[in-house]
Steps between C-alpha positions, in 0.01 A plus 500: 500500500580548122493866385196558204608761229207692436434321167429179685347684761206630268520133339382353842222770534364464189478094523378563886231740364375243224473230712357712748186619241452125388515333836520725781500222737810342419740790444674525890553107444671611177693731602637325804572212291749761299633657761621160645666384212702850426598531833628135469747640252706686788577142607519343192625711236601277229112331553373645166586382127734668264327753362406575135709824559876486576557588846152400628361220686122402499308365806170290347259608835361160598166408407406838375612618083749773606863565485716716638758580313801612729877603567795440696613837545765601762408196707179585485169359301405749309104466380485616144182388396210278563327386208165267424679184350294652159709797487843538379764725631667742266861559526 
């Protein structure tokens, strides 16, 4: 499983908790659907874009408007942040 620095950690909460007031009904879908496509990382590292910042990558979750934004660290992916596809990340 990736590892989620705490930034993108509170970045998945607070889209989780959004959804979650909207449409409470379709938030477990949601975030199954994003937990499936990080974890496919561990397999597939290189599966994201380049990102808009050197040294990151950027995995477009399917069907839904989020990106994580994301590391290869130490052999590792590295979660930085996970962003509505409205947002931008800052350096």
């Amino acid at each position: 499983m990736p590892r989620w620095t705490k930034p993108a950690q509170k970045d998945l909460q607070a889209q989780l908790e959004y959804i979650e007031r909207e449409n409470p009904d379709i938030v477990s879908r949601i975030a199954t659907q994003i937990r499936k496509a990080t974890e496919s990382l561990d397999t597939f590292p290189q599966l994201g874009r380049d990102g808009t910042v050197e040294g990151t990558r950027e995995l477009v979750i399917p069907k839904l408007p989020f990106i994580c934004v994301y590391r290869i660290k130490d052999s590792h992916v590295e979660i930085i942040r996970f962003l509505h596809e409205r947002m931008r990340m800052l350096k």
